[in-house]
C-alpha positions in Angstrom: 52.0 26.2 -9.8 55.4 25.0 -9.4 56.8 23.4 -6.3 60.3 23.1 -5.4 61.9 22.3 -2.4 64.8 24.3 -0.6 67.4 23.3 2.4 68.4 27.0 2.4 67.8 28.9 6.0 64.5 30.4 6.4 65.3 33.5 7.1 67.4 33.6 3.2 63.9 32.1 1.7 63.6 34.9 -1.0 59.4 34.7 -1.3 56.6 36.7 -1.1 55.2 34.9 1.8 56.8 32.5 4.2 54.6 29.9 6.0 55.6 28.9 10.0 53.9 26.7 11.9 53.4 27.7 16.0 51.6 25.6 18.7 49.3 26.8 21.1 50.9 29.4 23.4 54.1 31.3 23.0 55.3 31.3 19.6 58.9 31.1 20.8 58.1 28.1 21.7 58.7 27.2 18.3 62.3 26.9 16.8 61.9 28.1 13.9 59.3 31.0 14.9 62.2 32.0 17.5 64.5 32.3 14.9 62.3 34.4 12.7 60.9 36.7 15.5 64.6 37.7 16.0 65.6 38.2 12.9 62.7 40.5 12.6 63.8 42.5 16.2 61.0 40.9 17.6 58.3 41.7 15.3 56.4 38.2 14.9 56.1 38.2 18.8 55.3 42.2 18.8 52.0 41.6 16.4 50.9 38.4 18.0 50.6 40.3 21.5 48.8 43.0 19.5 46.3 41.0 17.4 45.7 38.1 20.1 47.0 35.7 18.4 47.2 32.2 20.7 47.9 29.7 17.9 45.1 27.8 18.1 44.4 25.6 15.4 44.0 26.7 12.0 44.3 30.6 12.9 46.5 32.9 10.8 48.3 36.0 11.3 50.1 37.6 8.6 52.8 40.0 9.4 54.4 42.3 6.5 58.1 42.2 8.0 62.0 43.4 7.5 65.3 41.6 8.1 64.7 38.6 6.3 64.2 37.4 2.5 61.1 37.4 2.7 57.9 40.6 2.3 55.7 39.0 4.6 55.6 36.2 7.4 52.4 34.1 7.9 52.1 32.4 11.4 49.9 29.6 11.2 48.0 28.1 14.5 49.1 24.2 15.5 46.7 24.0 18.2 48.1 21.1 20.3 48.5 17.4 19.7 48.7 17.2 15.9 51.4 15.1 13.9 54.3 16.6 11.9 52.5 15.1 9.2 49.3 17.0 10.1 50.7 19.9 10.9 52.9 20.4 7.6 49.1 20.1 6.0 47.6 22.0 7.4 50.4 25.3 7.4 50.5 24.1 3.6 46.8 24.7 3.0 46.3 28.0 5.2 49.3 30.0 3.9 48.4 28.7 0.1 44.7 30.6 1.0 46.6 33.5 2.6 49.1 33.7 -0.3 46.5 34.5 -3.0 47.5 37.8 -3.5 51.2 37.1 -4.1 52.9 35.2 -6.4 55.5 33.0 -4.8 54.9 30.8 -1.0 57.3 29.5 0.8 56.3 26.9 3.7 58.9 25.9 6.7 58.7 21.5 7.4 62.2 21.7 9.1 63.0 18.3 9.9 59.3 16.6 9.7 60.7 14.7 7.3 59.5 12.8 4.0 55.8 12.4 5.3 56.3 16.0 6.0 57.1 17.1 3.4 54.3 15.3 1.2 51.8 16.6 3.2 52.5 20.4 2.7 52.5 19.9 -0.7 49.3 18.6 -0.7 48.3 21.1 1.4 49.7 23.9 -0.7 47.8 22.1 -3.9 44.5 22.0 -1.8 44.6 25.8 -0.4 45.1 27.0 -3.6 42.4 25.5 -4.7 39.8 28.1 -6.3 36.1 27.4 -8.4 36.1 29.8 -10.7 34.8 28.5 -14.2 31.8 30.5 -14.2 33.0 33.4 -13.0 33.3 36.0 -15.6 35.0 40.3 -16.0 36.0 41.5 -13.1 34.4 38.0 -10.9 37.2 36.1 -12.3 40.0 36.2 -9.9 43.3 37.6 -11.0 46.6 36.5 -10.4 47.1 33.4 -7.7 50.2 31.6 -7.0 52.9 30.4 -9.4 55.6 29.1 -7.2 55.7 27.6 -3.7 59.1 26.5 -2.1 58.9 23.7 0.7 61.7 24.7 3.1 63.5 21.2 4.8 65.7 20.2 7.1 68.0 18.3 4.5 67.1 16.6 1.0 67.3 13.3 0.1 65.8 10.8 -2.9 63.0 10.0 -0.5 62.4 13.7 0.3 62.3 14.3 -3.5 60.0 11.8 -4.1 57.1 12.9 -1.6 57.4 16.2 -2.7 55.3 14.2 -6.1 53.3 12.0 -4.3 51.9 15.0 -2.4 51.3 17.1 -5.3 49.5 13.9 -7.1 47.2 13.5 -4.0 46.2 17.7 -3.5 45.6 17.4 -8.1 43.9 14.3 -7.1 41.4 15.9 -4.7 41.0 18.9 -6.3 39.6 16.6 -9.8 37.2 15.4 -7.2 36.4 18.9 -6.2 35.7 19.9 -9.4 33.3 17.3 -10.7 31.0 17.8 -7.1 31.2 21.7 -7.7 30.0 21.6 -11.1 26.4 22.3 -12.0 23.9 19.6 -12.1 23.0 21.1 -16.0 26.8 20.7 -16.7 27.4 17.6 -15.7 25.0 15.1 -16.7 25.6 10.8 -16.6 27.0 11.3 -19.8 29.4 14.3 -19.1 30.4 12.5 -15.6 31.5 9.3 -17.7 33.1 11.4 -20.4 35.2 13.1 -17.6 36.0 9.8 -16.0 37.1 8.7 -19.5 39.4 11.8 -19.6 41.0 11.8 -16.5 41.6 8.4 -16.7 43.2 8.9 -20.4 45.7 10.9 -18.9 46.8 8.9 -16.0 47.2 5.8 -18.5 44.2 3.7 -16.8 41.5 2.3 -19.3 38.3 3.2 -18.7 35.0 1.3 -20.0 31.8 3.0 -20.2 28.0 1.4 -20.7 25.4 3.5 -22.6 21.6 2.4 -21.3 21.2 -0.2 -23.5 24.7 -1.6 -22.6 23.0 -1.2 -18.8 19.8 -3.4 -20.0 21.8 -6.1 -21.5 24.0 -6.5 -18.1 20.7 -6.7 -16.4 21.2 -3.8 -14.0 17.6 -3.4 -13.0 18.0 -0.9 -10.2 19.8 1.4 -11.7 17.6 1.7 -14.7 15.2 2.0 -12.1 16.2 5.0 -10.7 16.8 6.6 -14.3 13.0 5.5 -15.3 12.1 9.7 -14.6 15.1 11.3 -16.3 15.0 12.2 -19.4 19.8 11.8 -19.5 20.4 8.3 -20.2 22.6 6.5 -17.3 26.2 5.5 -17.4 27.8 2.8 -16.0 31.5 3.3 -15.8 34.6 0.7 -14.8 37.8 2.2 -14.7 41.0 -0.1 -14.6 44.7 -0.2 -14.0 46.8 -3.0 -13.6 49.9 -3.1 -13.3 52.5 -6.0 -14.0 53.5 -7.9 -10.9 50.3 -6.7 -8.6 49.1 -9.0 -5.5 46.5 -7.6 -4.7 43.2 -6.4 -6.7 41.3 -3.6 -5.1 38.1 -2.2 -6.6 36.7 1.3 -5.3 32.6 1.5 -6.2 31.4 5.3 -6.6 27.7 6.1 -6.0 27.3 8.5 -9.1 23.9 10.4 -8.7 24.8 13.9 -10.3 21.4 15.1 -9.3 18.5 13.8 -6.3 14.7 15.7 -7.1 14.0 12.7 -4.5 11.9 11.6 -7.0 8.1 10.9 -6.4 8.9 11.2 -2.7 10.2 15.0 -3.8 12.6 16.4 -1.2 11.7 19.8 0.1 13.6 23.0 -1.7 16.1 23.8 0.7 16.7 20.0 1.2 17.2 19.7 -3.3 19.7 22.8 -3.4 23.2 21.3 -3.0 22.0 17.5 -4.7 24.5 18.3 -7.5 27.2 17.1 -4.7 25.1 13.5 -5.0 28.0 12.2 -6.8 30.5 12.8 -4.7 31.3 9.0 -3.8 31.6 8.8 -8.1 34.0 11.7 -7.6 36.1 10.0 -4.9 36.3 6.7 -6.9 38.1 8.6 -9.9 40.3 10.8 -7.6 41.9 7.8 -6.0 42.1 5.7 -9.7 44.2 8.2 -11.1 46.3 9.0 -8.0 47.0 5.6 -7.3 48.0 5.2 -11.4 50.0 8.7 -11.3 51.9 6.8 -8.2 52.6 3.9 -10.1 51.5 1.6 -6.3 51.9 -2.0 -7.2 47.9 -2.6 -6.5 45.2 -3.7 -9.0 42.7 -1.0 -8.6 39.6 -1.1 -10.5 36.7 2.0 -10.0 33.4 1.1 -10.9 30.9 4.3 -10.9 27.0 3.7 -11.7 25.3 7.1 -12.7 22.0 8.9 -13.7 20.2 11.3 -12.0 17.1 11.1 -10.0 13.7 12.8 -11.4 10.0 12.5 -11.1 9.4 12.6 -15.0 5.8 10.7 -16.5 7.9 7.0 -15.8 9.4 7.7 -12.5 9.9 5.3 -10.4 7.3 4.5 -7.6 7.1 3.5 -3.9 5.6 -0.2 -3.9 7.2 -1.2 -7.1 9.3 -4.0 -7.2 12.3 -4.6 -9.0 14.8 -7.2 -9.8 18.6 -6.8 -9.4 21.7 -7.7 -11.2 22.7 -9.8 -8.5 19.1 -11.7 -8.8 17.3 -10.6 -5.8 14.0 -8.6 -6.1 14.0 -5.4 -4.1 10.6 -3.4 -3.1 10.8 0.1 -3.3 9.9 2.0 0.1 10.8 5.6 -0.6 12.0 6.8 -4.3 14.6 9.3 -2.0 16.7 6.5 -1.0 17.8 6.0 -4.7 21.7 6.2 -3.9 21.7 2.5 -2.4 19.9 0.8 -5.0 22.5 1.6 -7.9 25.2 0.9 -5.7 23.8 -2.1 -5.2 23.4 -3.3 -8.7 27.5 -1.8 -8.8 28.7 -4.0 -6.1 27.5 -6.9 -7.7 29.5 -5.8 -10.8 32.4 -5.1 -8.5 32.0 -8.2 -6.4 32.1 -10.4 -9.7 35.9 -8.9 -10.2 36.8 -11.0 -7.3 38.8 -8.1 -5.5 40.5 -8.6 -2.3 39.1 -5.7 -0.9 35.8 -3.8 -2.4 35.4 -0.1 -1.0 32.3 1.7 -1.7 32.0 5.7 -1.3 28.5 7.3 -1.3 26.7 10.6 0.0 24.3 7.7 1.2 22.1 9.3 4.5 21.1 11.7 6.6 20.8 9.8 9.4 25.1 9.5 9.4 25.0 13.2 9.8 22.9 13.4 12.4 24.5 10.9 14.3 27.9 11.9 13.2 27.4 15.7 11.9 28.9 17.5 9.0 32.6 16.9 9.4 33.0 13.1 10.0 31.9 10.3 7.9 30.6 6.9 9.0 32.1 3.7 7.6 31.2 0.2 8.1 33.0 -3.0 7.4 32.8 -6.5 6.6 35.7 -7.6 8.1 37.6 -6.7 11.1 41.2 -6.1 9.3 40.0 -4.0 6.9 38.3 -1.9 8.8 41.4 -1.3 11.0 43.2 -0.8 8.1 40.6 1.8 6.7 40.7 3.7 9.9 44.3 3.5 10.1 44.6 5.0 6.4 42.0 7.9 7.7 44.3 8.7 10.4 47.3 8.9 8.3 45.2 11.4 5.5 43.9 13.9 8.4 40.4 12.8 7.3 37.5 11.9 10.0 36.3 8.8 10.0 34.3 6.6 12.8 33.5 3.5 12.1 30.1 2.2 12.8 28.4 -1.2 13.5 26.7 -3.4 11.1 24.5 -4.2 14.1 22.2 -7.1 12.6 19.3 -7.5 14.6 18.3 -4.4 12.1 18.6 -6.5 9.4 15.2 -6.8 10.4 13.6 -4.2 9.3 14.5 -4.9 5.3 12.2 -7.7 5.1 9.4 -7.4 2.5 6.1 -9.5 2.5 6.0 -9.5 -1.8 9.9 -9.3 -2.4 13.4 -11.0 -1.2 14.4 -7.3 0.3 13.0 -4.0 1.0 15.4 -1.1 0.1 14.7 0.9 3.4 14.3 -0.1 7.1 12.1 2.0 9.8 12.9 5.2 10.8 15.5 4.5 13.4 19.3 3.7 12.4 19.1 4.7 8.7 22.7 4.3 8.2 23.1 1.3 9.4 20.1 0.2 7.5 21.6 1.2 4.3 25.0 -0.6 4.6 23.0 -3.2 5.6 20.9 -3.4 2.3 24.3 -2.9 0.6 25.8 -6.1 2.5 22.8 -8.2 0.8 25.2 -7.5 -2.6 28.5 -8.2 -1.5 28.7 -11.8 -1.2 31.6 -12.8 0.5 34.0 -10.2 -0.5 35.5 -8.2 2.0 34.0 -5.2 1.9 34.0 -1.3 3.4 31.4 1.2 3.1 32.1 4.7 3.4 28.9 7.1 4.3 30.6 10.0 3.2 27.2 12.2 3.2 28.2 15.1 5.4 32.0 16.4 4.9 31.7 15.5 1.2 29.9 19.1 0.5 30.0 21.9 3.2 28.5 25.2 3.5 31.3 26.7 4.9 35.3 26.4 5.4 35.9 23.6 7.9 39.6 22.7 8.4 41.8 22.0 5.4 38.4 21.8 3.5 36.9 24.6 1.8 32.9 25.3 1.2 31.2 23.6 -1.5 33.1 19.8 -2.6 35.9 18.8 0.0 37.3 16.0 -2.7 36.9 13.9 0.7 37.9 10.8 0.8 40.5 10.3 -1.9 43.2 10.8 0.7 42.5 7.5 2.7 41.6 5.5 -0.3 45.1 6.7 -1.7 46.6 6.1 1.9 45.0 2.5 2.0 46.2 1.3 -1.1 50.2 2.4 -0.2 49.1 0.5 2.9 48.9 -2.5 1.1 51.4 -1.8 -1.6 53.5 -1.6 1.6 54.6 2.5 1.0 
């Protein structure tokens, strides 16, 4: 799809569809609604009072019209309170899913601007986002946008340039979309790393992958702990750009699991059916590599991704057994389901040896972050008291939800073992902190952000700008973090 961007009047925007945002209430109200709704002889305003539409957030109405360039007008519902920046992404991604059966989009920003601006594109990259690889005949969708315009207030070099920068963040999250959504028999350790190795090949970023016995001879115990009932081999990847004159090194850490049996301690069926999305955190890591690279940001980013799948074959691992790590402490097994934190662990202590100036970790970790969170919000937990204001300040510029949770230590607690230097789960009561407690144990003194991104990382339905199945959550703030720092 090709986007362009226009300073021509919206009512002269020759398109299939034309995209308007309206807030909550009166769509006059809205300049550039007001201007539409009487070029139409008062159409828009005409169809809203007859299909009840208030313009609360998210809701669409779409309104074949006359008078104007355009076949068809899509109003799209503000709500109240949101951003320009917000609200540009979000009529971006609802008129792309509205547009599918035409051919050209055009969105209205007006004057919102460069962030604007960036942000419907993004949006208009993530709405038209479709899964359809296994879809086959008649299944397979047919035609789909080619062209979207982004209709501004005036154009400048700036304007120009976030135009790119959103269409590198919506490919971005939609490569992350597509490694969670693809089948667990598709996309084994192996394939994961391959794809890693590809993406990264194309953004110029070198990328470093360990077989198993590459794993054994870097001594990362857990991991091959976890891969002891599988009959795939693991991967360990590192992915790496650098460019000249960076300050500041930043490594992302991706828990890669691209399929959770629970092991021994076997979840139930309905509980197993979507653990292809168990690599989602691996997904993130490579989404924000590659963005960050395609963006050229001044930052040293590394991506370090540790990977197998976790069965119940003849060797499985078992509750009781007691492993070493790679950072050198020996960690008892409690329950073979909690398998995400122990090869993160073994890839923090890879990432930590880096040195970075900030390590960020993304992982479909717990349930217990869901339930005290729910689906649509992730927990994060942090180190250090400026990062984790500028983490939450990099969700709120993305649109993505975040809360930030305590590393409340008296819990600490609860991870000590009578036969081993740490147990790998706590009791039953504060999971997730529990867990990004167990991960502190490998971060030394790096500072350090953990990102439970368990429940909005896969959903079972539309929610927002996400669709069902793999959001690509996450890369947005980890791209908006590192232009933070890079000062963009």
């Amino acid at each position: 799809m090709k986007i362009s961007l226009s300073t021509g009047s919206i009512t002269n925007v020759k398109t299939d569809l034309l995209a308007v945002g309206v807030g909550a209430g009166d769509l006059r109200k809205s300049d550039d609604a007001k201007r539409l709704d009487d070029a139409t002889s008062g159409l828009l305003s005409r169809a809203a009072k007859d299909e009840a539409f208030k313009g609360e957030k998210g809701e669409t109405l779409k309104v074949p019209v006359k008078g104007i360039s355009a076949s068809w007008v899509v109003l799209v519902g503000l709500g109240r309170g949101l951003g320009a920046a917000q609200a540009a992404q979000l009529v971006g991604v609802r008129a792309a899913q509205e547009a599918r059966q035409h051919k050209s989009l055009g969105v209205v920003v007006g004057d919102g601007g460069a962030e604007a601006v960036s942000a419907a594109a993004d949006g208009v990259v993530r709405g038209a986002y479709r899964y359809d690889r296994y879809l086959t005949g008649d299944r397979k969708p047919k035609g789909g946008l080619t062209s979207a315009t982004i209709v501004v207030a005036k154009q400048d070099k700036s304007v120009t340039a976030a135009l790119r920068e959103g269409e590198i963040l919506g490919e971005a999250t939609n490569l992350a979309r597509d490694l969670v959504n693809a089948p667990p028999n598709d996309l084994s350790a192996t394939v994961l790393a391959n794809e890693a190795k590809k993406a990264a090949a194309k953004a110029g970023v070198q990328c470093k992958v360990l077989n198993k016995k590459q794993i054994e001879q870097a001594g990362m115990w857990l991991l091959l702990a976890v891969n002891r009932g599988s009959k795939e081999e693991p991967r360990f990847v590192h992915m790496s750009y650098k460019p000249r004159g960076a300050k500041k090194r930043v490594v992302f850490v991706g828990k890669g699991l691209t399929f959770d049996s629970g092991g021994l301690c076997l979840k139930p069926p309905k509980g197993m059916a979507d653990m292809k999305c168990d690599m989602a955190g691996a997904a993130a890591t490579i989404g924000i590599v590659v963005a960050a690279a395609r963006l050229k940001l001044p930052v040293e980013i590394h991506g370090v991704i540790a990977s197998t799948d976790n069965m119940n074959g003849a060797d499985a691992y078992r509750p009781g057994d007691v492993f070493p790590s790679l950072d050198g402490k020996t960690v008892e097994i409690i329950n073979t389901d909690a398998e995400g934190r122990l090869v993160l662990a073994d890839a923090l202590a890879y990432a930590r040896d880096l040195e970075p100036d900030f390590m960020i970790d993304h992982a479909t970790l717990t349930g217990a972050c869901m339930v005290a969170l729910g689906k649509w919000t992730a927990g994060f937990f942090a180190n250090d008291d400026g990062l984790g204001r500028g983490y939450r300040e990099a969700a709120e510029d993305s649109g993505e939800s975040f809360w930030h949770m305590p590393l409340t230590e008296d819990l600490r607690e609860t991870l000590k073992s009578d036969i081993a230097d740490i147990k790998h789960t706590g009791d039953a009561h504060g999971g997730a902190i529990t867990a990004a407690l167990f991960l502190s144990e490998f971060v030394g003194k790096t500072k350090w952000a953990h990102c439970d991104i368990a429940g909005p990382a896969f959903l079972d339905a539309p929610h927002g700008i996400h669709p069902k199945g793999g959001t690509g959550f996450g890369v947005a703030t980890g791209v908006h973090f590192l232009k933070r720092i890079a000062g963009k």
